[in-house]
C-alpha positions as CSV (number, residue, x, y, z in Angstrom):
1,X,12.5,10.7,-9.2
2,X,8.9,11.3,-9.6
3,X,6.2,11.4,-6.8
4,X,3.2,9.5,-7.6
5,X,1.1,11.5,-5.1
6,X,2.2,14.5,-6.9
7,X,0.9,13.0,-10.1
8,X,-2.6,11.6,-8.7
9,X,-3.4,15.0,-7.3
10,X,-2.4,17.0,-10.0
11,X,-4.8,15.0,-12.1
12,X,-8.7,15.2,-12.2
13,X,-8.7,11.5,-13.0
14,X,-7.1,8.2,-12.5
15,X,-7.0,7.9,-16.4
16,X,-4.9,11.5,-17.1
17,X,-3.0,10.7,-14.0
18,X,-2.1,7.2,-15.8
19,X,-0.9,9.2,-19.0
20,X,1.4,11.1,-16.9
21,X,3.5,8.1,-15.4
22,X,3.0,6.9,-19.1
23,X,4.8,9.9,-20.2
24,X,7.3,9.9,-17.5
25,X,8.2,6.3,-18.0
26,X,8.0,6.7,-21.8
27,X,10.4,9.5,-21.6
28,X,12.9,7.7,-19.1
29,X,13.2,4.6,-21.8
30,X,14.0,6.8,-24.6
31,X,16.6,8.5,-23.1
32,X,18.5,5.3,-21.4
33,X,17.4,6.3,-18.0
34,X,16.0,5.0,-14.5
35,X,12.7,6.4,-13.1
36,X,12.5,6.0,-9.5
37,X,8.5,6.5,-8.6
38,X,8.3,7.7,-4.7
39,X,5.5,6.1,-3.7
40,X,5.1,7.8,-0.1
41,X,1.3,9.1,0.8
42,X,0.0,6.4,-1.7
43,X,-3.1,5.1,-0.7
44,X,-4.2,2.1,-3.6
45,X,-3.2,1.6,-6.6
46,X,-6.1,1.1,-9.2
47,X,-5.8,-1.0,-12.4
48,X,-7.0,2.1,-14.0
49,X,-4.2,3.9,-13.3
50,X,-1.7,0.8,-13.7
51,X,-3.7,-0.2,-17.1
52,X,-3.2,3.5,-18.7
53,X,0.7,3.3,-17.5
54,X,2.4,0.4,-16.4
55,X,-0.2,-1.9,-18.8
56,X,0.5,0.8,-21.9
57,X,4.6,0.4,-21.4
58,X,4.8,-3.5,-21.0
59,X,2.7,-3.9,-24.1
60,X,4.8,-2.0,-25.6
61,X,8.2,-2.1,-24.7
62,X,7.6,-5.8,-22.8
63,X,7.6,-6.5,-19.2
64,X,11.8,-6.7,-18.7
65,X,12.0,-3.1,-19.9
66,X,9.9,-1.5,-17.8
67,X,11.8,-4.0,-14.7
68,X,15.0,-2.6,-16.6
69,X,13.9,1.0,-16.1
70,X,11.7,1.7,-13.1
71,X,12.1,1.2,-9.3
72,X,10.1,2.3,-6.7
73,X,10.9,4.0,-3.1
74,X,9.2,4.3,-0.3
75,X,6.4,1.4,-1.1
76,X,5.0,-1.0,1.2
77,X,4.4,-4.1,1.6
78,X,0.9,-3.9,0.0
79,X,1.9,-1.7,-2.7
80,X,4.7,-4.0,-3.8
81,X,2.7,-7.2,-3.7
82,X,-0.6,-5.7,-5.8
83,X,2.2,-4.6,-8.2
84,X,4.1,-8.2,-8.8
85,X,0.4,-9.1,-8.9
86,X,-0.6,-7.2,-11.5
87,X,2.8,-8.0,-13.8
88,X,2.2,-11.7,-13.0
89,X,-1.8,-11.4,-14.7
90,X,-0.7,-9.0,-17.2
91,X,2.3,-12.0,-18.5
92,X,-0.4,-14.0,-18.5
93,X,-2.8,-12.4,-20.1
């Protein structure tokens, strides 16, 4: 498991930040793994950061691989409906 307010304030930028989920969730496919991202202390959830990640993983690895391999904990309400949000645009896109 993997805190995403760990990762956001380790970072300088939303951009770097977005690399390392990228990385995390990158690594978790490759070895036939599940990433659970802790989303507790999470504020918003920019499409910078979900475009350099989430955006990155589904473009390559398609939208039922990244559903295949990632859950999150400890989300709300809001957090869950901005993401289906943005996997519904970026399918559509």
């Amino acid at each position: 498991m993997i805190k995403m307010i760990d990762i956001l304030e380790s970072r300088q930028n939303l951009p770097a930040a977005g690399e390392v989920l990228y990385s995390s969730i990158k690594e978790a496919i490759q070895k036939n793994d599940k990433l659970s991202i802790d989303m507790e202390g999470v504020t918003s959830l920019p499409s910078i950061l979900l475009n350099v990640s989430i955006g990155r993983i589904i473009d390559e690895d398609g939208v039922n691989t990244l559903k295949q391999y990632v859950s999150f904990v400890n989300i709300t309400q809001q957090q869950a409906m901005r993401l289906r949000d943005y996997l519904n645009r970026y399918e559509q896109a």
